[in-house]
C-alpha positions in Angstrom: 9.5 15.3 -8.5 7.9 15.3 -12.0 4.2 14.4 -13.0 0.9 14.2 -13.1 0.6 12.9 -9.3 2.6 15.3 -7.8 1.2 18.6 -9.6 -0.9 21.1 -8.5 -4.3 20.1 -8.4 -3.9 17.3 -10.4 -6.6 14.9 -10.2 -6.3 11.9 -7.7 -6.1 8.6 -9.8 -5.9 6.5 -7.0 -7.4 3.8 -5.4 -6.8 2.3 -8.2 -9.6 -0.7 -9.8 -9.0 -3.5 -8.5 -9.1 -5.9 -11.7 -7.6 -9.0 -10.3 -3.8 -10.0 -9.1 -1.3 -7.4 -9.4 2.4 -8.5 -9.7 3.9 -5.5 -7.9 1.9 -6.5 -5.0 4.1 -9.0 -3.5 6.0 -9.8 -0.3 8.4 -7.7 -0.9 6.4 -4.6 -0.7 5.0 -5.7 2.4 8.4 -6.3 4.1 9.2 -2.9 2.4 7.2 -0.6 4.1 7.0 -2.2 7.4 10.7 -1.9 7.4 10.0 1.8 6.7 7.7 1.7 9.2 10.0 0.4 11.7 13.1 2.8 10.5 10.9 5.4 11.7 10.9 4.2 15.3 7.4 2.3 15.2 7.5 -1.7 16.7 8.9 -4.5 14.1 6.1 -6.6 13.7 6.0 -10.3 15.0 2.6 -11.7 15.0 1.2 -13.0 11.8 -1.6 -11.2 12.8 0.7 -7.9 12.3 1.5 -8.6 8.2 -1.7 -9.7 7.4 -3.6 -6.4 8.3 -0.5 -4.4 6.9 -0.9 -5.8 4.0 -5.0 -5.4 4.0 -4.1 -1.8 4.8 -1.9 -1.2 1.9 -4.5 -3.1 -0.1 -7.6 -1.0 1.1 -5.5 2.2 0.4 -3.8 1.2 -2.7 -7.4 -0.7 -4.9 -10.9 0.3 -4.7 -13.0 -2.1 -2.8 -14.3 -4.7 -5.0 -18.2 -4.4 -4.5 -18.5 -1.1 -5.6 
């Protein structure tokens, strides 16, 4: 793999700002990495209770929490 992110000792550029909506942030990525998640022998998720704090994990890891 090529660039900057994955070079030595190249600076870290995320979390990223969170400025608002971001398009790629959808669904689809959710479902996405839970089914990762699951191909890698963890438990599908059922509850609602399940997506909704993947997808406020992904969020915390992905944007830079708003108040700061």
């Amino acid at each position: 793999m090529s660039g900057p992110a994955f070079r030595f000792g190249a600076e870290r550029i995320d979390p990223m700002p969170h400025a608002g909506p971001d398009p790629r942030f959808t669904e689809s990525l959710v479902n996405s990495v839970a089914a990762v998640l699951v191909g890698y022998g963890y438990p599908r998720f059922a509850a609602l209770e399940d997506w909704t704090g993947l997808e406020s994990a992904l969020a915390a890891f992905l944007y830079e929490h708003e108040e700061k």
